[in-house]
C-alpha positions, 0 to 999 in steps of 0.5 A: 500500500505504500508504494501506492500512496507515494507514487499517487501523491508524488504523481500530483506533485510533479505532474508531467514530470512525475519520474523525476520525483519518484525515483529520489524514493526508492519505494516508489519506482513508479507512478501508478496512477494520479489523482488530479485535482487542483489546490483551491478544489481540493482545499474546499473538499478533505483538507482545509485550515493549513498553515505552517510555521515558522517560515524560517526554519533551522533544523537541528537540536530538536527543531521541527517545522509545524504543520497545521490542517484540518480533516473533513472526514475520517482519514489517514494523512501523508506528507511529502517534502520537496525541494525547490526544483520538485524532487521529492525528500521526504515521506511522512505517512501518519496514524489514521485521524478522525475528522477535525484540527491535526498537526503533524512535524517535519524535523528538516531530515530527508528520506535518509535521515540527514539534515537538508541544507540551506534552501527552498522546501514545499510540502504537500499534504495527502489524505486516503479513505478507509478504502486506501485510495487517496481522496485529497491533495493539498500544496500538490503543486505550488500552483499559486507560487512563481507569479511575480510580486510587486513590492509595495511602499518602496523608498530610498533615502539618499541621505542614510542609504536606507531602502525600504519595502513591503511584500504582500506574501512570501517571495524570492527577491533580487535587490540591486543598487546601480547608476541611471543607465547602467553601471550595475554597481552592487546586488544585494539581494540575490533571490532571498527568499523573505515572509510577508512584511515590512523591510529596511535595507541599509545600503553603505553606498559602495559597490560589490567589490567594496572599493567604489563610494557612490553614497550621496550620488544623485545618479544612483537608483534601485531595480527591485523584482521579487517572485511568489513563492507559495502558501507552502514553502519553507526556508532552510536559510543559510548561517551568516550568509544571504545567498543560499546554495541552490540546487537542481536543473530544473524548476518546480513552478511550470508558469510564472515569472522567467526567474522562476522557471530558471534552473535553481542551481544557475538562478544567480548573479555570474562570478568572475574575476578582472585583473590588470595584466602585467602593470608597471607595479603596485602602490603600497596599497596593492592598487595596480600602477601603469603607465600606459595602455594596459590590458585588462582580462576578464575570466568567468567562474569555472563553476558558472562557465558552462551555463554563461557560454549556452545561454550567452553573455556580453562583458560592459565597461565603464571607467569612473562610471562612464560607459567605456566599450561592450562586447555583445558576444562575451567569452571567457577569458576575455581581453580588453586593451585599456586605453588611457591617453585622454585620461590624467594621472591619479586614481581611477575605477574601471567597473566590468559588468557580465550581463547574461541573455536571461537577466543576470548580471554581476559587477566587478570594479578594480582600481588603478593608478595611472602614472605620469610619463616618466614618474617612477613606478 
């Protein structure tokens, strides 16, 4: 009877892709049928009431993620936990209840027992008859998720670098803080995933490489998309560190906002690095010193490369925050040949933007000091 009611729920889970889910359990090889109804159908018949906290959820030292829901009729309930590209993790098959309020607990352990990572987690609740055929589904596909948001009551005060927000609903975010026209100066937000609630961001004016000052510039402004993660999702976040590892090749949510629909794992800003080739020297410091036309490399992150060179990239450069030169068709290593006979001696910024076909970008600045004709390196 198990393998039965795994493949059923797990079949509504993922439906049109069900294979993909089923074979991360291995009880269940196959689907053996599906019971197809969707969210609001079923919420109204065998299960209603369904809440879970907290949102945020560690798991460990005895930390468990509640689950709240309510039974119209006799019946035995189970859970499935999925990640956020829909495979399956977890099965929790309960007691027989009677109709009524239940609760049910998910320690953050998967099928094996060990703890999941920092991420995105759905759950998705069954209920079978006496007879064993299972009669209702809820959170069976994250239906109302991968919509986008618009964030409400959006300000951004010059003068503190505070910005704040509000979302309507649970949702992942990208934040970015850039100049009137491009450059991208800094993400600060890549697709968190945040509750429903009032925001404040307090942005230090710098850029993502953390030796660009734009704080108090006029020509600043921020660019804010967010997409709806569903009644059902739990956060797993990651420890000190905002950007959580994501995982899998493709997307729970089949319709939606693009982000959405990208493949977890390569849903982020690209990550490369720029470096002066060769310069005349470097001050005490470590800030690169030419004195003459320089060049200038750019390398893409061994880990991103593969999905940059399929999707297609194109590499900007801006110097002291002018747009400088772009190539549309970006590779990697990419070499550029910095010119400086318009530019005077002293300290200066070069800013390379990575901007991918599907709406990622990142933003690296380097500074160097250019050298007049005969000074001493």
């Amino acid at each position: 009877m198990l393998v039965a009611i795994v493949a059923l729920l797990l079949a509504t889970i993922v439906a049109g892709c069900a294979s993909r889910a089923v074979k991360e359990l291995p009880e269940a090889s196959e689907a053996l049928s599906r019971f197809d109804a969707s969210w609001n159908q079923v919420g109204g018949q065998r299960i209603g009431r369904v809440s879970g906290r907290p949102f945020l959820f560690v798991p460990g030292d005895g930390a468990t993620y509640e689950l709240s829901f309510t039974l119209r009729a006799k019946g035995k309930p189970v859970i499935v936990i999925y990640d956020e590209s829909g495979t399956a993790i977890r099965l929790m098959e309960l007691d027989v209840r009677e109709k009524g309020r239940q609760l049910a607990e998910w320690d953050g352990a998967d099928q094996g027992g060990a703890m999941v990572g920092p991420g995105v987690y759905f759950y998705a609740i069954g209920v079978l008859a006496q007879n064993g055929q299972l009669v209702a589904a809820y959170g069976a596909d994250p239906v109302d998720g991968g919509e986008e948001v618009l964030p409400m009551r959006f300000t951004f005060d010059d003068a503190s670098g505070r910005v704040s927000y509000a979302l309507p609903e649970p949702a992942r975010v990208r934040l970015r803080a850039m100049l009137q026209g491009l450059p991208l100066l800094r993400t600060i937000h890549d697709w968190q995933p945040q509750a429903a609630g009032e925001y404040e961001v307090v942005w230090d004016g710098t850029d993502s490489s953390g030796v660009l000052d734009m704080s108090g510039d006029s020509r600043v402004r921020f660019s804010m998309h967010a997409y709806a993660l569903g009644r059902n999702a739990i956060v797993v976040p990651a420890a000190h560190d905002e950007r959580s590892p994501r995982q899998g090749e493709t997307s729970a949510f089949r319709s939606g906002f693009r982000h959405a629909l990208h493949a977890p794992r390569d849903c982020h800003d690209p990550r490369f690095a720029v470096e002066l080739v060769d310069p005349d020297g470097l001050s005490s410091g470590g800030v690169a010193k030419i004195s003459g036309p320089a060049t200038v490399r750019v390398t893409l992150d061994p880990e991103d490369l593969p999905n940059l060179v399929s999707g297609g990239f194109e590499v900007m450069f801006f110097l002291d925050s002018v747009f400088l030169f772009e190539e549309e068709e970006g590779s990697s290593p990419f070499n550029f040949t910095l010119a400086v006979d318009d530019l005077s001696p002293g300290l200066h910024f070069l800013t390379v933007n990575v901007l991918t076909y599907d709406d990622h970008g990142g933003a690296v600045t380097v500074p160097f000091i250019l050298e007049s004709s005969g000074s001493s390196s």
